[in-house]
RODO-2510 file (C-alpha; in nm, 4 decimals, decimal comma):
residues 336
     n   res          X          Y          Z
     1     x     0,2856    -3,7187     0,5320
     2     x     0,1462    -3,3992     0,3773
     3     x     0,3177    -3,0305     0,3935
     4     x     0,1447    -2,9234     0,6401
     5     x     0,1944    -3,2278     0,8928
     6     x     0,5822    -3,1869     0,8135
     7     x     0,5659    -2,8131     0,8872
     8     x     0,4250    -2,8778     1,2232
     9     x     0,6704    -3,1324     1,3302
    10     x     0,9472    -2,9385     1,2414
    11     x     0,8265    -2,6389     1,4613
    12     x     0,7846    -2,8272     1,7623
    13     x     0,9903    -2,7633     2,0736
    14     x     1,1482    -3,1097     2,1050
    15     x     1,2996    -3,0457     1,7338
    16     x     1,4372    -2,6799     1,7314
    17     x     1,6901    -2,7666     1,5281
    18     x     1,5362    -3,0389     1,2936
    19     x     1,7243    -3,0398     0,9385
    20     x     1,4364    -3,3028     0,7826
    21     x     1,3834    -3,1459     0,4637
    22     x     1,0233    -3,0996     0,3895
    23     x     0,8521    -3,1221     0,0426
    24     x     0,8591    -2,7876    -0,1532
    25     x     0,5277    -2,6813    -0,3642
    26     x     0,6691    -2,5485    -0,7461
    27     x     0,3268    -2,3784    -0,7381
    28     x     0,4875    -2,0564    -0,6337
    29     x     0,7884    -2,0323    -0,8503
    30     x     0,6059    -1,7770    -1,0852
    31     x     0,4965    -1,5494    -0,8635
    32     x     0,8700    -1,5870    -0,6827
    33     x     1,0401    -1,4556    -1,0127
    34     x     0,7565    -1,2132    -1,1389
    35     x     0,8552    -1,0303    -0,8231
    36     x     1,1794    -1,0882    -0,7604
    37     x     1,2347    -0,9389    -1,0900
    38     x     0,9753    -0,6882    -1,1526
    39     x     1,0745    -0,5700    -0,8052
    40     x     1,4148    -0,5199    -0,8706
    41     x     1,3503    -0,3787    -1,2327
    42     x     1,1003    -0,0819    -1,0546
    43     x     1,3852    -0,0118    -0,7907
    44     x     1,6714     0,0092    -1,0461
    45     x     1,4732     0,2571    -1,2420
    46     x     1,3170     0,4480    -0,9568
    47     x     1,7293     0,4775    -0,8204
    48     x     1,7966     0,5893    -1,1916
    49     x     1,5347     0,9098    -1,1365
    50     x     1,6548     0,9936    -0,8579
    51     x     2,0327     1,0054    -0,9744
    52     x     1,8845     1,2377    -1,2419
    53     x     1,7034     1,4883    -1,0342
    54     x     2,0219     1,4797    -0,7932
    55     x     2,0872     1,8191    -0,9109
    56     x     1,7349     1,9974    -0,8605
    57     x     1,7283     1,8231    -0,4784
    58     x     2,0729     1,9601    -0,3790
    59     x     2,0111     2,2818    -0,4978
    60     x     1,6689     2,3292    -0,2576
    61     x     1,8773     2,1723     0,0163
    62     x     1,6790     1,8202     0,0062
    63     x     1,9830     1,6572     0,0257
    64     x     1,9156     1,4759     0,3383
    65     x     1,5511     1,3162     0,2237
    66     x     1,7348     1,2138    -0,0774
    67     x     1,9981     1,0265     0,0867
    68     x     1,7133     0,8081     0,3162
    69     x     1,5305     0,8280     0,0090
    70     x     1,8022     0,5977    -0,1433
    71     x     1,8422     0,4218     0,1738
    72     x     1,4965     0,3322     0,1105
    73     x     1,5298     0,2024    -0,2122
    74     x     1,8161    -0,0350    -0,2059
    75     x     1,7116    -0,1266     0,1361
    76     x     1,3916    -0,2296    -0,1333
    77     x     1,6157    -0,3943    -0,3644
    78     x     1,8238    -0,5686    -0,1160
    79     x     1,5136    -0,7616     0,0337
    80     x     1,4181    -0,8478    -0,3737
    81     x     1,7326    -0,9649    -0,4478
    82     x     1,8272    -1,1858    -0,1701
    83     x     1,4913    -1,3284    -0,0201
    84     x     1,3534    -1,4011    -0,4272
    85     x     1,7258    -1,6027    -0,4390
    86     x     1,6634    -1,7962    -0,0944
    87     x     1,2629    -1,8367    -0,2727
    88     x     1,3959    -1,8771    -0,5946
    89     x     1,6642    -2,1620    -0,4170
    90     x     1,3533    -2,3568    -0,2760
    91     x     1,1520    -2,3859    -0,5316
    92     x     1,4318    -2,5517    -0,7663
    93     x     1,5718    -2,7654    -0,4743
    94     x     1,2891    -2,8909    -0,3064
    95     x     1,5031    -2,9011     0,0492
    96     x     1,6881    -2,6771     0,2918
    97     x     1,8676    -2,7134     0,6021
    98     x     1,8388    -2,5709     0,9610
    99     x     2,1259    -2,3156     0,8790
   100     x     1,9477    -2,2131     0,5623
   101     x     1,6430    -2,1277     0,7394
   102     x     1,8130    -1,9278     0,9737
   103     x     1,9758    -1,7243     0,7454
   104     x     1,6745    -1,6635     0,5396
   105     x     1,4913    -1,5360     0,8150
   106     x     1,7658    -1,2976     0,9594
   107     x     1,6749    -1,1525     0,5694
   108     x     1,3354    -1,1358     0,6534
   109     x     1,3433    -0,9343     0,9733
   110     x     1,6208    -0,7101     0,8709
   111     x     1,4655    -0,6506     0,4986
   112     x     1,1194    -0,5957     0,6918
   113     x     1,2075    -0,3984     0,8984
   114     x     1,4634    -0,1319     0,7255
   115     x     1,2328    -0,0142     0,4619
   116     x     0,9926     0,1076     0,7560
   117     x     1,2167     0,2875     0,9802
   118     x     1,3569     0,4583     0,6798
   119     x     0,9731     0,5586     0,5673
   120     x     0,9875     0,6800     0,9055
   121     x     1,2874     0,9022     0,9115
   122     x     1,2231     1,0419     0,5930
   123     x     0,8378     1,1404     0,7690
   124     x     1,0126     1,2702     1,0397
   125     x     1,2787     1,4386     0,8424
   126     x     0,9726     1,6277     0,6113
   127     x     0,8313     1,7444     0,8902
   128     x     1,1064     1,9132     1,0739
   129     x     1,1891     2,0913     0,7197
   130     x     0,8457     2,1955     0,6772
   131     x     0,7240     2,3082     1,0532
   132     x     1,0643     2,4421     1,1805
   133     x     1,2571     2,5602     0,8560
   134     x     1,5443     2,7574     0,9840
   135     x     1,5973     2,4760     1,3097
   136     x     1,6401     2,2543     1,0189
   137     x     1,9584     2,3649     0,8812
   138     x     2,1454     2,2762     1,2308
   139     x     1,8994     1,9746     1,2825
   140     x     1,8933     1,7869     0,9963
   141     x     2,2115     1,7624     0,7898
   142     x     2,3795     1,5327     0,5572
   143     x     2,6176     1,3593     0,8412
   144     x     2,3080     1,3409     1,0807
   145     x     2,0733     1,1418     0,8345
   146     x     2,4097     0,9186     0,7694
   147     x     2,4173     0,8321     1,1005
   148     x     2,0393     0,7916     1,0971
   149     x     2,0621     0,5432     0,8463
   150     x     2,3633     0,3435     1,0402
   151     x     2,1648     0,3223     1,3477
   152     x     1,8294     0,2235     1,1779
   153     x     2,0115    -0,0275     1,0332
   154     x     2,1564    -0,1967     1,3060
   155     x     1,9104    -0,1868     1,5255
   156     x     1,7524    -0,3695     1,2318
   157     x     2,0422    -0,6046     1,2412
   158     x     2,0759    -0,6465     1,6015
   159     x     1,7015    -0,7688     1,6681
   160     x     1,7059    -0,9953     1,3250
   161     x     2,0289    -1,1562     1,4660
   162     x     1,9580    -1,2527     1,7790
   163     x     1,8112    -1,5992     1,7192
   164     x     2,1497    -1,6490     1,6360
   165     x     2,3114    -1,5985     1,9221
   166     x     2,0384    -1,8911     2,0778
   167     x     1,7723    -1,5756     2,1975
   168     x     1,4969    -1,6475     2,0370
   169     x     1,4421    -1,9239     1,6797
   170     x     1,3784    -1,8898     1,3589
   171     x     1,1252    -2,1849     1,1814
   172     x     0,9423    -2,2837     0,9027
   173     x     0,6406    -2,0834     0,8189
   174     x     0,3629    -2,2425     0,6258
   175     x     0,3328    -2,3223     0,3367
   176     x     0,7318    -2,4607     0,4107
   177     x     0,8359    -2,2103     0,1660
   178     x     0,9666    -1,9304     0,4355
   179     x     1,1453    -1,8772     0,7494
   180     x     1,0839    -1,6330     1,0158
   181     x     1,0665    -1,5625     1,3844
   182     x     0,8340    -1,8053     1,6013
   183     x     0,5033    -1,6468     1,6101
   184     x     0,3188    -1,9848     1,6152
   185     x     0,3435    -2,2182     1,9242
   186     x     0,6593    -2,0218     2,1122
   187     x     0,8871    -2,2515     2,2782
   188     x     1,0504    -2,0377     2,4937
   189     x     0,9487    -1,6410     2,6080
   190     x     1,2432    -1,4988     2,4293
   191     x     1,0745    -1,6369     2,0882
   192     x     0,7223    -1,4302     2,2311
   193     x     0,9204    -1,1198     2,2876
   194     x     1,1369    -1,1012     2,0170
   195     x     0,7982    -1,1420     1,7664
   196     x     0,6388    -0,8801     1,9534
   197     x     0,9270    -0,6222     1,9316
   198     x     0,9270    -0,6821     1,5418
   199     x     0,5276    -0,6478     1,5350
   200     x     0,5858    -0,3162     1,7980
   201     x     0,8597    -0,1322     1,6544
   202     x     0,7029    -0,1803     1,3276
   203     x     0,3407    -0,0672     1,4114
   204     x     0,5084     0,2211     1,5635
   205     x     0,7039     0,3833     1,2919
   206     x     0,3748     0,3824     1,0592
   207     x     0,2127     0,5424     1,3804
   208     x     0,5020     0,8282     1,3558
   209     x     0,4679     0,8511     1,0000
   210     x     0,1162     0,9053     0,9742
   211     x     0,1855     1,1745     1,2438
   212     x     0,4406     1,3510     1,0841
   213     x     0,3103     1,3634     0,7753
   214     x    -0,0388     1,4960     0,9377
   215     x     0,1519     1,7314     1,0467
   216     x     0,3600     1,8359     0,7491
   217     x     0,0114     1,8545     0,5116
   218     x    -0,1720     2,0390     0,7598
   219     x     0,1316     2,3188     0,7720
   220     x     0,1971     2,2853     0,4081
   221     x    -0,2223     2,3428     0,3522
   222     x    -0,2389     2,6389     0,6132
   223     x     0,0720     2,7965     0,4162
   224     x    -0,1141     2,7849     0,1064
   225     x    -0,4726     2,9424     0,2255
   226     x    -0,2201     3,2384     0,3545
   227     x    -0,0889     3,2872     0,0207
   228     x    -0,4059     3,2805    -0,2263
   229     x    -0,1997     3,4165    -0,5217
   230     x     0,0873     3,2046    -0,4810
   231     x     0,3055     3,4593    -0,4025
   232     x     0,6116     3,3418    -0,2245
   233     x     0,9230     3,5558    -0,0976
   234     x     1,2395     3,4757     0,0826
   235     x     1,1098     3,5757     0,4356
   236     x     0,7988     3,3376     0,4244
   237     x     0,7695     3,0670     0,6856
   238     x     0,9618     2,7843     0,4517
   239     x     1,2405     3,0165     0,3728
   240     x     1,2481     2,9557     0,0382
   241     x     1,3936     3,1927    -0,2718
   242     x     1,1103     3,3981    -0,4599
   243     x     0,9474     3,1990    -0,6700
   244     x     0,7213     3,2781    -0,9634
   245     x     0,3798     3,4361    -0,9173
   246     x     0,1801     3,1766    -1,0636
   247     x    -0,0443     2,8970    -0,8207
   248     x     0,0427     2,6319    -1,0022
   249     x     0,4632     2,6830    -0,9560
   250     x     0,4047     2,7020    -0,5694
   251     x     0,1267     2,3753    -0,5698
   252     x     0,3992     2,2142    -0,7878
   253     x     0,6655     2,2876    -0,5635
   254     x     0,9247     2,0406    -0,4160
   255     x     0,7843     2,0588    -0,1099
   256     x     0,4512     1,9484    -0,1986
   257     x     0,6132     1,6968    -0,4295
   258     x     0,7894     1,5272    -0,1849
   259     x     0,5071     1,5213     0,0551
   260     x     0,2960     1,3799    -0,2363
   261     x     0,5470     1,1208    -0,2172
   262     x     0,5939     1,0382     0,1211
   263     x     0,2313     1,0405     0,1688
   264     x     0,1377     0,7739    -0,0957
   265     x     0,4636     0,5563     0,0899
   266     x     0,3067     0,6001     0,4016
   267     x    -0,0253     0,4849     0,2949
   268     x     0,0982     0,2066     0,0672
   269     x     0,3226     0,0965     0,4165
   270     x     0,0084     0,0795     0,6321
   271     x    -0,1950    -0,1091     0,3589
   272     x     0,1034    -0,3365     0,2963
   273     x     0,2550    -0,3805     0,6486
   274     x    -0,0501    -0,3465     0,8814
   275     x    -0,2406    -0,6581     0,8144
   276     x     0,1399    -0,8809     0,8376
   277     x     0,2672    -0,7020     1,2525
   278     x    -0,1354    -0,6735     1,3482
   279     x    -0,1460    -1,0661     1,2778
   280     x     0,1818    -1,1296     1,4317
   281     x     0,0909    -0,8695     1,7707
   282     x    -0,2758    -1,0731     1,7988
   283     x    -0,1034    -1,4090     1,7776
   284     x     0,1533    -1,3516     2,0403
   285     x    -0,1444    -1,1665     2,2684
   286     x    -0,3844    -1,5188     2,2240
   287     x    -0,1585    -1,7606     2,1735
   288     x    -0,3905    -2,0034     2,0401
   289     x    -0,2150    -2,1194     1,6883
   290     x    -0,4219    -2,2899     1,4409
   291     x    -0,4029    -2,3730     1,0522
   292     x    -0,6094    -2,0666     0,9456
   293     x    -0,4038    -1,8459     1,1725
   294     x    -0,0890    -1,9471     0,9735
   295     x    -0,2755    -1,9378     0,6452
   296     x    -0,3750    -1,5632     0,7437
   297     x    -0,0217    -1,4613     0,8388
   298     x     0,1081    -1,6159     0,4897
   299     x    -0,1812    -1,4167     0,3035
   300     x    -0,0609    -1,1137     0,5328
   301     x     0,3307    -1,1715     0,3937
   302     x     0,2151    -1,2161     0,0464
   303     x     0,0425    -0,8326     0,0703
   304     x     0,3351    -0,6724     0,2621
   305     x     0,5974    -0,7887    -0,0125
   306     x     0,3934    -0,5196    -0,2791
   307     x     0,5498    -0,2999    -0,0624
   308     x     0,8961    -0,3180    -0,1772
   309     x     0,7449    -0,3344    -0,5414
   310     x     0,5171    -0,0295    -0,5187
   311     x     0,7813     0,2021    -0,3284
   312     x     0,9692     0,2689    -0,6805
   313     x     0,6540     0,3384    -0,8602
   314     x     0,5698     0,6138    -0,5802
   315     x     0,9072     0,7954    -0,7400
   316     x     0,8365     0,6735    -1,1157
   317     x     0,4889     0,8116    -1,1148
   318     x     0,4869     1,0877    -0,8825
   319     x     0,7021     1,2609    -0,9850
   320     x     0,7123     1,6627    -1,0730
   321     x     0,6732     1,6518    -1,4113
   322     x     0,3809     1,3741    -1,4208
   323     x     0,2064     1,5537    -1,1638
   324     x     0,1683     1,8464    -1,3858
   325     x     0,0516     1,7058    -1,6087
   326     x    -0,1712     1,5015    -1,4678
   327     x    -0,3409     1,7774    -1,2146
   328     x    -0,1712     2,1514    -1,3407
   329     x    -0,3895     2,1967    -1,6202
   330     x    -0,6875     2,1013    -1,4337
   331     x    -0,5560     2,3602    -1,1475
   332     x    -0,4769     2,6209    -1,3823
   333     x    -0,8500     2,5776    -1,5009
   334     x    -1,0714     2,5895    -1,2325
   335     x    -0,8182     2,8936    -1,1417
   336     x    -0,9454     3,0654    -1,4459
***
């Protein structure tokens, strides 16, 4: 009996809760540690930046995008960590039970689904510091982004364990090497629902990033056609200090580096995530499972796991100092 054949008989109805251990490929087991640790490498250092520009945020009041920026990040490393130990744990065993598999997918949904409502928050977090400055300081503080974060998280939580409370099942996903919801062949219409939640919820917070930061460019661009010279005072719209008269301080200023930031995360999220919760959404919606279909869902999960590996580089690369250099001489030119 071949993997495949043993994946399908363990995700049939009559066997929710088959523990028949089927055979595990060692093909993968490369890839499995080249991320798992190049992942968790990029995150450490990225966290490392950020603990060294702590100062400079806290100073311009960015304390609050800096705390769901962390949230971010280990929500990142967590999902490296544990799901490249439950991959890693395959691979070198060859078997798993019922129990294991259940586990490993409340991982996956919760590690999914964290890193894009905290993309989101920090969009929506931008935007209300950049369109409605002065609302912000009441709005948007420290406490309020802590709670944030709790109640991203466990909504997270809640919807990644309730297969375990018997609404809904986790399975194995082909190629056997992962477990997540049932998005193939649903038994009952709690496993349909639950998959199209995940795919919904997070479809929707790219949807509210992309809108929020559409919004935050397009007030951060119409701020700097009003000031040509780069002149920038305490009463301006943003509120900020004076700042020096040259373009190239207010281009390079947090503001826009932040939005630089969030703006390559959002992108990288939709590139990463869309193909993975458009795949799951059209599945439920048909419900006509074949092999391809599950070959195209495990291609999909293969490109929405560079996520959690390109996040940290958005914060490596993009930062301040690199951007100058990269783009404020060429500025500073075409100014001249």
């Amino acid at each position: 009996m071949d993997m495949m054949t043993t994946c399908q008989l363990n995700q049939t109805c009559g066997q929710p809760n088959s523990s028949v251990p089927p055979p595990m490929s060692n093909s993968g087991l490369a890839i499995s540690c080249f991320t798992m640790l190049f992942g968790t490498i990029s995150n450490l250092a990225a966290l490392g930046i950020l603990a060294k520009s702590r100062g400079r945020f806290s100073r311009q009041s960015k304390a609050p995008f800096l705390l769901l920026t962390v949230a971010l990040l280990l929500a990142d490393l967590g999902g490296h960590v544990i799901l490249g130990s439950f991959a890693l744990y395959l691979h070198m065993n060859h078997q798993y039970t019922m129990k294991l598999c259940d586990v490993f997918g409340t991982n996956m949904v919760f590690f999914g689904l964290c890193p894009l409502l905290f993309g989101c928050a920090m969009a929506v977090e931008r935007c209300v510091a950049i369109t409605k400055p002065f609302c912000r300081v009441t709005m948007i503080t420290v406490a309020h982004v802590v709670r944030v974060v709790l109640f991203l998280s466990s909504l997270a939580l809640v919807l990644a364990i309730l297969p375990l409370l018997k609404v809904g099942t986790y399975t194995i996903q082909y190629p056997c090497t992962w477990c997540f919801l049932r998005v193939t062949s649903p038994c009952f219409a709690a496993d349909t629902y639950l998959a199209l939640i995940f795919s919904c919820l997070g479809l929707t917070a790219l949807t509210l990033s992309l809108f929020s930061n559409t919004m935050s460019v397009a007030t951060l661009v119409h701020a700097r056609m009003k000031t040509p010279n780069g002149q920038t005072n305490h009463t301006t719209h943003f509120g900020r200090r004076e700042s020096c008269t040259s373009s190239s301080s207010l281009f390079f200023s947090l503001d826009v580096e932040v939005m630089v930031q969030l703006v390559v995360i959002t992108v990288v999220s939709c590139v990463c995530w869309s193909p993975f919760l458009i795949q799951i959404l059209l599945m439920q919606l048909k419900q006509s499972p074949s092999t391809s279909a599950q070959k195209l869902i495990y291609v999909a999960l293969r490109i929405a796991s560079w996520n959690q590996i390109l996040d940290p580089w958005v914060y490596i690369l993009l930062r301040k100092t690199v951007l100058f250099r990269v783009c404020g001489q060429r500025w500073t030119l075409t100014r001249t």
